[in-house]
C-alpha positions, 0 to 999 in steps of 0.5 A: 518233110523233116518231120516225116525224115525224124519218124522214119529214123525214129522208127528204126529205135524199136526193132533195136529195142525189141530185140535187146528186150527179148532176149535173143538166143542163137538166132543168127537171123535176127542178129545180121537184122539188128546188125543192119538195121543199126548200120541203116540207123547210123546212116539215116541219123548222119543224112539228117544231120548234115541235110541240116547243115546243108552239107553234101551228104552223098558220100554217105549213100555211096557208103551206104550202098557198099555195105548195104548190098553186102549186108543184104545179100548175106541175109537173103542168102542165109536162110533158104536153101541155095545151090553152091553155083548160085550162091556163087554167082550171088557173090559174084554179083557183090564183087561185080558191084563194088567194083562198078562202084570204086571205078565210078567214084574214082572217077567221079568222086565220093561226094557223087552219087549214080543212079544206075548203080542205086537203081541196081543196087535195089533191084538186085536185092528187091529180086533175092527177097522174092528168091528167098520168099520163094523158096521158103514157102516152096519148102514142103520140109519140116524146117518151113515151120521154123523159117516161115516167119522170115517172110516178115523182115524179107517182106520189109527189104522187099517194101524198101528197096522197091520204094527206093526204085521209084525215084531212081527210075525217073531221075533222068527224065526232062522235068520243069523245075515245078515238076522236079520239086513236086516229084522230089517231095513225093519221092521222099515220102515213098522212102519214108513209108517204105522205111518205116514200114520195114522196120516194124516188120523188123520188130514184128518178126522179133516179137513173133520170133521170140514167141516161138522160141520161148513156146520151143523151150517150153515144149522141150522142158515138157518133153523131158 
């Protein structure tokens, strides 16, 4: 299974490098994209690492889902059109969840990890990505052309997060030890897939979006 972990990890390398090799200009979408996936890589790399010393890693999931939900939401947020009550809400939603989560780890420590909060955490986002989608390919304006292909990097958070779903939905369930080994395995090669799957549609939408950028220059330098 560390193999599959490695190549997951691995995988977040080529988003970031079709990024910096394309040249991105003023496109604030796929700066928060680099953003987190860089965040996510850190993370990833630290799991494996301490996995390996078979130190407890917890705290970094616990980290992670603070700034993960954050990072989210803002994107999410950021590219469709949304009324000033629901981006509020929206808000408060991140406000609520940070603090369920400092009082869990007050509480529980920072090297304990819950799962209703993980599972909250991924529905939550997993719900605004088919938002967003939603509204993006509801939108009869001329700005759909120039949004549409945002639908690739929210169907990546989309494939996470419900990979991330499926082993918190049974983890309270009464399983035989054999039982409970065999999910665990499985578990993990969803979260693998799910991971590499959203980042190439990261890089995917990179390339297509600089494509477009690149034809939108040159029609502006034809039109003058």
């Amino acid at each position: 299974m560390k193999q599959e972990i490695y190549i997951a990890v691995c995988t977040s390398l080529f988003p970031i490098t079709s990024f910096f090799s394309l040249n991105f200009k003023k496109n604030r979408s796929a700066y928060w994209i680099l953003f987190f996936v860089v965040f996510s890589l850190i993370i990833d790399s630290c799991n494996c690492y301490f996995s390996h010393r078979k130190e407890n890693n917890l705290f970094l999931i616990n980290f992670y889902d603070y700034v993960a939900i954050t990072l989210e939401l803002s994107f999410l947020l950021s590219i469709a059109k949304y009324t000033r009550i629901f981006r509020k809400i929206s808000w408060l939603i991140i406000v609520v969840f940070w603090i369920a989560h400092a009082v869990f780890n007050y509480h529980n420590g920072f090297f304990v990890t819950s799962s209703s909060l993980s599972f909250i955490l991924s529905l939550v986002v997993s719900v605004y990505a088919a938002i967003a989608a939603l509204r993006i390919l509801n939108d009869r304006s001329e700005d759909f052309n120039k949004k549409k292909y945002l639908l690739i990097p929210i169907m990546g958070f989309f494939i996470f997060e419900t990979s991330c779903l499926i082993p918190v939905c049974t983890v309270n369930l009464n399983l035989t030890k054999e039982e409970d080994a065999f999910l665990s395995e499985l578990y993990n090669h969803v979260i693998v897939i799910g991971t590499i799957l959203r980042n190439l549609l990261f890089t995917i939408y990179f390339i297509v979006a600089r494509n477009n950028q690149r034809d939108s220059s040159n029609l502006n330098s034809i039109n003058q």
